[in-house]
Steps between C-alpha positions, in 0.01 A plus 500: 500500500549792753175701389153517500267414211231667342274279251285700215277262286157515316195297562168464398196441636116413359310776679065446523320813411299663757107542444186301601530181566150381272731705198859331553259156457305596186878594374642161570244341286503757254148607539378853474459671791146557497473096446478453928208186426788327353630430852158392617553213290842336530574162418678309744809494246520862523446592887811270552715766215316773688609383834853423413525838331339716805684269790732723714350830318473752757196747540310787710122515528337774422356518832829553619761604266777617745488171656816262491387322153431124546614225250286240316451136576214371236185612316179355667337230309135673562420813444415803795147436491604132634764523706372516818669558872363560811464893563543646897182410592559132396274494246596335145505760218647487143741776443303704260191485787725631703601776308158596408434483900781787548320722164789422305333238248754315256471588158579100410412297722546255284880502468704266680732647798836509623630294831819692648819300638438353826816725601310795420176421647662402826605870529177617509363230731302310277563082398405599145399822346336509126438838330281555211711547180362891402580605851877414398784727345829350438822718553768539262733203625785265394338196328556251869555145261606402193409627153215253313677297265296708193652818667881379545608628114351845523743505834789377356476773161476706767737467791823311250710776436851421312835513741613828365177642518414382861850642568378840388190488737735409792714802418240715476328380848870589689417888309166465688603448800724742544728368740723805474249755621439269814536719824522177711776338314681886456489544907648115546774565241351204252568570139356245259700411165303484181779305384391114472701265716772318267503140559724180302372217321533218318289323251555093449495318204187335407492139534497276147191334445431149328232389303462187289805499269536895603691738662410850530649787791300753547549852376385773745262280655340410176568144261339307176322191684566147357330146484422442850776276710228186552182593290214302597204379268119634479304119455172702495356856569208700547410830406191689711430866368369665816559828361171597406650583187268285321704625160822428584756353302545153686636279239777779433595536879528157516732446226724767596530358832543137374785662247631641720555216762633279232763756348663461876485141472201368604329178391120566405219264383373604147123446643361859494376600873126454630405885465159650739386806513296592804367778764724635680255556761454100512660262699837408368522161667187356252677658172846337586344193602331522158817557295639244644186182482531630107868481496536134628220391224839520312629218679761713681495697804597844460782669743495865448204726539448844316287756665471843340351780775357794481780808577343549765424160604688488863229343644453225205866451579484429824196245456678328244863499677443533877575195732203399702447590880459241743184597578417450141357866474717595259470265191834286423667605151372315230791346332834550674335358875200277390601355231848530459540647140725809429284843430580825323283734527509822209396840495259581206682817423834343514488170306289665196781825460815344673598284190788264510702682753244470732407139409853441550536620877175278548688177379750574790232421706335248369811308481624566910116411530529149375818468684775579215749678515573858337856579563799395727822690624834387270662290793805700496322838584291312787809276604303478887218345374700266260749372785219410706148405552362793650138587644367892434232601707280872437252555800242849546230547756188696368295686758129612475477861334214570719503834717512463908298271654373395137782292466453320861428186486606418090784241516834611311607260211841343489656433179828263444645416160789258443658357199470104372798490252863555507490809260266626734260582222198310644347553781188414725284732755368427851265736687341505833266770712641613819439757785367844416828743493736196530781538275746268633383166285350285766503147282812602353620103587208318327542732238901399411351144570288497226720677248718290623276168364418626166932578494533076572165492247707628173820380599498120563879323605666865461717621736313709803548876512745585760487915437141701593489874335208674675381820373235712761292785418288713709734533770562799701854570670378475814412102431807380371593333833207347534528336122825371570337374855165330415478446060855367516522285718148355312655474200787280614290301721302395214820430322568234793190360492536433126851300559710762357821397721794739644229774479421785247744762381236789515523816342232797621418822348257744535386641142301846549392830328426713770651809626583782227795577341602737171832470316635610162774260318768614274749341335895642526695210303467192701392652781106478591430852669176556708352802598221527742225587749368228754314407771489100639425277194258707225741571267548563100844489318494805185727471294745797408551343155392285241780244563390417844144473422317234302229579212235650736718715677508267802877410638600140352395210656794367748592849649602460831527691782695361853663790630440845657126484555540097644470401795893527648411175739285277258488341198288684269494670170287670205431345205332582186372128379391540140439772234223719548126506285316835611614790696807503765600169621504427845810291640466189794710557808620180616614417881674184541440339800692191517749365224618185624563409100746842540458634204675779357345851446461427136382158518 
């Protein structure tokens, strides 16, 4: 490229407001401020909110407000009158005792307190330090974890800003800066053009897609669905109203949905569902369990369970959905793991204003859930897959979001996907904990192995799979080498192991989205023109016109980028994968590793 690169882009950022500590609480359970007794009282249910909101919250005391501030571990589960510690003379004292020992008496005692990160407490030589909670002020600070799920839309309305109009912000932050009044770059001779970099691309035709009896190519990322390829059949079904909606409109959803499902093709028993309605608060488990005793009084088991949630209703979610531990702390989900019968679970909001085009992305579900399937590629536009019996394999590594030394100890989770079919339209998941930090999958071979069985599984006397398509996230640049060194040569020993003869021809790339990158696209006749800004791998494509940009602005699915800003040694390229929903699309940077199916750059 022969020059340097200067990257401009916008982000946002939830920020906590500054004040006491006792008044941020009152304000996340929308009490009035004068309402402090309220956290006297706190059910268990809501000190685990209050601790997930306040962990990694940094504050000063008011003791010492100058002080480097310290970040939050946990609220107490007793208040400062009964947390005790032993003071410098060794004697055991509750924290508000000790307080009123140094003639600073705590105006509630009764209020639970706050235990500081072990990181933090280290620094001031202590194994644990607890502070009461109106000695406390928070700083104004970057939000340090993720959004609560009730919080994510007031975000999004926020921060999604159109491409044009994030392209305005981004001009106007290069006028901020005001690189031409630098006295640094003036003395060193560096001028910086406002000018975006111009860049070619292409954009490639959309694959055809095939239904039952259907064609359809999409149109700018968008197409009218079909009857599903291989629609499967609802025997029996269940419908549990964990809303707490007690109102709601329950035989209406579940017509709609049942409509819905049989306008795309598939077969439904006439028998109306077993409907509950029950506390949310309650234990799931007992109120399936109940749907279902009811729903075999029919004389038929049922094989789809309806669960309609709260909006809110992450943690009903998880109890409902989330696999089991092997310590059995964590209960096992109640359908899908224990007893082996498909769930959907709703959102009140959702299924009772979505209508029929909601219903219908449900039914796509539904139907993958009971192992149809939705769609296929035409065989001429995925002639790879057609020639061949080939196995695609998606693998991520999720880390603990915990802060320092809060993360130490908490195993990483590995997570491998591969397909069943020969459309490579089904597919099966495989999971396993590993070593803190560890992103390198360590079971990567017994993974394969058992994608590998359920591959054999659902395709009895077929011909083996002689191709392997493996597509990595999560990895940095600096661990390529050691992918193609250690997950590899995994994958194609468990290929051995399963009697795949003459070996594997394996295909690796790394998918990714980080880095940043900004680029405009305009159209000149054939020719895909890109202008832009970058810096690694964040990057946006604006497009200059309306002919290089689908209905929300975004640029069409299938642009392309594999020159200029690639690697000149490597196999990579940018790619924007499918049309964009809200705001300005962000592209995948692929690195291919090894291609020993050599593919060309378009395939």
């Amino acid at each position: 490229m022969g020059k340097m690169i200067i990257n401009i882009d916008v982000s946002t950022g939830v920020v906590v407001k500054g004040g006491p500590l006792i008044a941020m609480a009152l304000q996340f359970f929308k009490q009035p401020v004068n309402n402090v007794q309220f956290l006297a009282n706190l059910r268990p249910q809501d000190k685990t909110l209050l601790d997930r909101f306040l962990r990694g919250v940094k504050f000063v005391t008011n003791e010492s407000p100058d002080a480097r501030p310290s970040a939050i571990k946990n609220v107490t589960g007793v208040s400062a009158e009964n947390y005790k510690f032993k003071n410098d003379q060794g004697r055991e004292v509750s924290i508000a005792q000790y307080n009123r020992d140094k003639g600073t008496p705590l105006r509630y005692p009764k209020l639970p307190c706050v235990e500081v990160s072990h990181r933090f407490s280290q620094k001031i030589g202590l194994s644990k330090a607890v502070y009461p909670m109106e000695h406390c002020t928070v700083r104004a600070q970057l939000l340090p974890k993720q959004v609560e799920a009730d919080q994510i839309n007031d975000v999004l309305q926020f921060s999604t800003l159109k491409p044009q109009i994030r392209l305005q912000r981004i001009r106007e932050g290069f006028q901020f800066l005001e690189y031409s009044q630098n006295q640094y770059l003036r003395d060193f001779g560096i001028s910086i053009d406002p000018n975006p970099l111009r860049l070619e691309a292409r954009v490639l035709p959309a694959p055809e897609l095939q239904y039952n009896g259907k064609f359809e190519r999409p149109q700018g990322g968008t197409w009218r669905t079909g009857k599903f390829f291989q629609a499967k059949e609802v025997k029996g079904w269940v419908v549990i109203n964990l809303s707490g909606w007690p109102n709601l409109d329950v035989p209406r959803i579940a017509q709609d949905l049942k409509q819905s499902c049989v306008t795309q093709g598939m077969r439904w028993t006439n028998n109306p569902p077993i409907s509950l309605v029950r506390n949310p608060m309650g234990d799931p488990e007992v109120a399936i369990k109940e749907a279902l005793t009811e729903h075999k009084k029919k004389g038929v088991d049922a094989n789809l369970i309806i669960v309609i949630i709260p909006d809110d209703g992450k943690d009903l979610y998880y109890r409902i959905k989330q696999p089991g531990e092997p310590d059995r702390i964590t209960p096992a989900s109640v359908g899908d793991v224990k007893l082996g019968i498909a769930t959907q679970c709703l959102k009140a909001t959702k299924c009772d204003r979505g209508g029929r085009d909601y219903s219908t992305n449900v039914s796509l579900k539904i139907n993958a859930k009971l192992g149809g399937t939705n769609v296929v590629l035409k065989a001429t536009d995925a002639k790879f897959l057609a020639q061949q019996p080939v196995l695609i394999l998606g693998a991520d590594v999720m880390h603990s979001r915990a802060m320092g030394d809060e993360g130490l100890g908490r195993p990483s989770f590995a997570a491998l996907t591969g397909n069943i079919d020969i459309a490579g339209c089904r597919y099966v998941g495989v999971g396993r904990a590993q070593e803190t930090r560890q992103e390198m999958i360590q079971d990567l071979e017994g993974m394969v192995s058992q994608i590998i069985a359920e591959y054999k599984k659902a395709n009895p006397g077929k011909k083996p799979f002689t191709s392997v398509l493996y597509f990595r996230d999560g990895v940095a640049e600096n661990q390529f080498k050691t992918v193609i060194d250690e997950e590899l040569p995994r994958i194609r020993s468990a290929c051995a192991k399963a009697g795949i003869k003459g070996g594997v021809k394996l295909t690796c790339v790394i998918v990714g989205k980080v880095g940043s990158l900004t680029l405009l696209i305009q159209v000149s006749g054939s020719l895909k023109i890109i202008h832009g800004n970058f810096q690694r791998h964040h990057y946006r494509l604006f497009p200059a016109d309306e002919s290089a940009a689908d209905r929300t602005g975004n640029a069409l699915p299938g642009t392309v980028i594999d020159s200029v800003i690639t690697s000149p040694v490597e196999f990579d390229f940018y790619l924007q994968p499918h049309a964009g929903l809200l705001g300005t699309s962000r592209p995948i940077h692929c690195n291919v590793l090894v291609d020993d199916n050599m593919f060309t750059p378009d395939e």
